[in-house]
N, C-alpha and C positions, 0 to 999 in steps of 0.2 A: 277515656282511653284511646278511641279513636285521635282526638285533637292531639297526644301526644304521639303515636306514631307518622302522623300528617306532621308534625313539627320536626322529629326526627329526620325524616326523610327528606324536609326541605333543607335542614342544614347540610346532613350528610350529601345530599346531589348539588346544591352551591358551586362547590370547590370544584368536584370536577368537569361541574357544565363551563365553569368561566376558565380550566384550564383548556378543556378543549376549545372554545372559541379562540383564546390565547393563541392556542396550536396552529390553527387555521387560518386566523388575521394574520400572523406577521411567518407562516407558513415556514414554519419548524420542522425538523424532521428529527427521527431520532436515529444516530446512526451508530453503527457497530465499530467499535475499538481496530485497530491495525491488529496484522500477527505481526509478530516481534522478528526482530530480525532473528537471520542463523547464517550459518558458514553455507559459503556454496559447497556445493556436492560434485565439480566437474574435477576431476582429477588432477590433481597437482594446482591448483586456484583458491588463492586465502582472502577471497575478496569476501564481503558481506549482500546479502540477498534482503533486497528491500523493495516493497512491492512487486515478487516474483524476479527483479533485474539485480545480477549477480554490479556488485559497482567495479570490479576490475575486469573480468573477463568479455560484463556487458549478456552472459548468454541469461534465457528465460526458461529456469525450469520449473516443473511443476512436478515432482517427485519422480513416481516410475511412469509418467504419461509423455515426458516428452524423453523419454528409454528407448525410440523407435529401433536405433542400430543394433539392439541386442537380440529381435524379433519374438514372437511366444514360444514360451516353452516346449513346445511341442515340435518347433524348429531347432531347437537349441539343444534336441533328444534327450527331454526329459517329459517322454509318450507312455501311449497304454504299456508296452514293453516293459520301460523302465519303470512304472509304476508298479508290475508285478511283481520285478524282479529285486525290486525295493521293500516290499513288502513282507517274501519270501525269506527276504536275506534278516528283517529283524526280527521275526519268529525263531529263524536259526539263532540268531544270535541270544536273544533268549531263552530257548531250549539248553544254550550252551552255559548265560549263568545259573539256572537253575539244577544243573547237573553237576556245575564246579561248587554249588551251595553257598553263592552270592545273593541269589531272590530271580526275580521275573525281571527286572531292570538288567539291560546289559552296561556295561562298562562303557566311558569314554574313552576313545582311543589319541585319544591327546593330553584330557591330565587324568583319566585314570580315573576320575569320579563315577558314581553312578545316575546314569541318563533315564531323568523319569519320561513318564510317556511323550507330555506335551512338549519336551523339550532335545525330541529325538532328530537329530540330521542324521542323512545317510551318506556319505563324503566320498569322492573317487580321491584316491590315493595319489592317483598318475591322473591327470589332468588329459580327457580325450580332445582327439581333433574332429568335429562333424560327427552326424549322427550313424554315418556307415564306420566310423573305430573302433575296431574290436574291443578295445578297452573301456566301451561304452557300457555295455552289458556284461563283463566279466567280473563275477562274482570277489575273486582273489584281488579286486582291483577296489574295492568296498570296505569302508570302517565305518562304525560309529561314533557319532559325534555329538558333542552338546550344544545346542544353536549359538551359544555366545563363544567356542568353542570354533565352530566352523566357520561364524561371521568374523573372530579376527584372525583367523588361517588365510580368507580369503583378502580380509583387509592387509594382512601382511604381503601377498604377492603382489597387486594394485602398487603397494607404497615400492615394491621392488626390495622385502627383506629376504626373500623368501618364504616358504611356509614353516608350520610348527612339523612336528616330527610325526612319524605315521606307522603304522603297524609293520 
């Protein structure tokens, strides 16, 4: 029984001792696939993104890292402040379907669906200027929205259609 595991072992290790020498003499490597191209992301630019270099524009991006001119959030006044008052505002608004005898979900305020938790935006109505505008923190200036919802409200002003319709 011995002799046959000693036999086993010698076959099965064979192959991959002589692959790795393989590896090693004529010094292989194994390497990782491309990403696939995609559209550039620079506004108004329909060039193709290959190796991070957009081929019409020429710019390098690399998602939201090279986003420097938009600054963090927390410049952009969306702070402790606005996190409270974000908060505050979709409990009301859930209080409010549960009292109209909808459920715990509030409505979208754009097609009217109901916005389950994970896929809650809180949307300014009127677009603020800087973090000292009143319209930053004003409650009446807030709808609910549903992230795919807010993402092409906002992709529509970008393209210059306008936004979708608001409370």
């Amino acid at each position: 029984m011995g002799e046959w595991r000693n036999t086993t072992w010698q076959h099965g290790a064979v192959p991959v001792l002589l692959f790795v020498c393989a590896c090693w003499f004529f010094k292989t490597e194994t390497r990782m696939a491309k990403a696939p191209s995609r559209l550039c992301s620079k506004p108004g630019c329909k060039g193709i993104i290959r190796d991070n270099t957009c081929s019409l524009c020429g710019s390098v991006r690399h998602g939201w890292q090279a986003d420097t001119d938009r600054g963090t959030r927390q410049q952009r006044g969306y702070d402790a402040a606005w996190t409270r008052l974000r908060n505050a505002f979709v409990q009301q608004q859930r209080l409010e379907s549960m009292q109209a005898g909808i459920g715990l979900n509030p409505l979208c305020a754009i097609c009217g669906a109901v916005v389950r938790d994970w896929e809650i935006h809180v949307d300014h109505i009127r677009p603020f200027n800087g973090v000292d505008d009143p319209l930053r923190l004003d409650p009446s200036n807030l709808q609910v929205t549903h992230s795919r919802c807010n993402v092409s409200k906002a992709g529509a002003k970008v393209r210059g259609q306008g936004g979708s319709k608001s409370i």
